[in-house]
N, C-alpha and C positions, 0 to 999 in steps of 0.2 A: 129653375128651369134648366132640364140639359143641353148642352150645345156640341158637345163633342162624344166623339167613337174613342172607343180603342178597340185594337184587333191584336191579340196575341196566339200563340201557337204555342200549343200543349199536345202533351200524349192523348191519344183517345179513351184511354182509360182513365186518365187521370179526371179529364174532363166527364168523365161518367160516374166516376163515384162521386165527385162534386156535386154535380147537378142532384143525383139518387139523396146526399146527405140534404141538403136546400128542399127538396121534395119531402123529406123525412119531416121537416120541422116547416113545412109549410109557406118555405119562404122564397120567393124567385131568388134567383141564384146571381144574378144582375145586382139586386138589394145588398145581398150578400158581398159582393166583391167592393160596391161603392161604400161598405161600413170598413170593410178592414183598411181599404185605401185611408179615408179619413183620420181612421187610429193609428194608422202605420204615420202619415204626414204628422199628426197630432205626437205622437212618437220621437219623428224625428225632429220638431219643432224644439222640443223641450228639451232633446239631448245631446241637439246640435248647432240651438240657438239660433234658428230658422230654417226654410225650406229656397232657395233659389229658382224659378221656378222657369221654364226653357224660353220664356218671354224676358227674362232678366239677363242680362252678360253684364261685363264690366262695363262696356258702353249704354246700358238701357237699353238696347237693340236687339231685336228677336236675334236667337243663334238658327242659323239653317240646318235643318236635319243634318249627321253626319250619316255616311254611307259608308262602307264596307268597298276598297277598292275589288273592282271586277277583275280576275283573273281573265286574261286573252286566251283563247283557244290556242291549244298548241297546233303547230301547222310540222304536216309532214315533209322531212328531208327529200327532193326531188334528186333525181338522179341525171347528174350533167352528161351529156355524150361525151367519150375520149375518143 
């Protein structure tokens, strides 16, 4: 049963030849991404001696999303009266 999204961001071409090749061979393109996922963990399972998985930290304790700090708007130099 599936439980969760993912949402990534790709080029729009890239994302079209994708989908066009999965079309080619009959296959949803969704099927296709959750096979290589699989092989790729399967993958690194075997050549890295496990996968850690973002529910795991050295505590047991979910890690929280990390963010990317937000740059501040730069604010324009006002000009003092002399």
């Amino acid at each position: 049963m599936k439980e969760a999204g993912m949402r990534i961001r790709i080029e729009p071409e890239l994302r079209e030849a994708f989908v066009s090749a999965c079309r080619g061979q009959a296959l949803p393109a969704a099927r296709v991404l959750r096979t290589f996922m699989k092989e790729y963990v399967s993958k690194c399972e075997r050549t890295q001696g496990g996968v850690q998985t973002a529910t795991e930290g050295a505590s047991g304790k979910a890690r929280p999303h990390a963010r990317k700090p937000t740059a501040k708007p730069a604010t324009k130099a006002t000009r003092q009266p002399t």
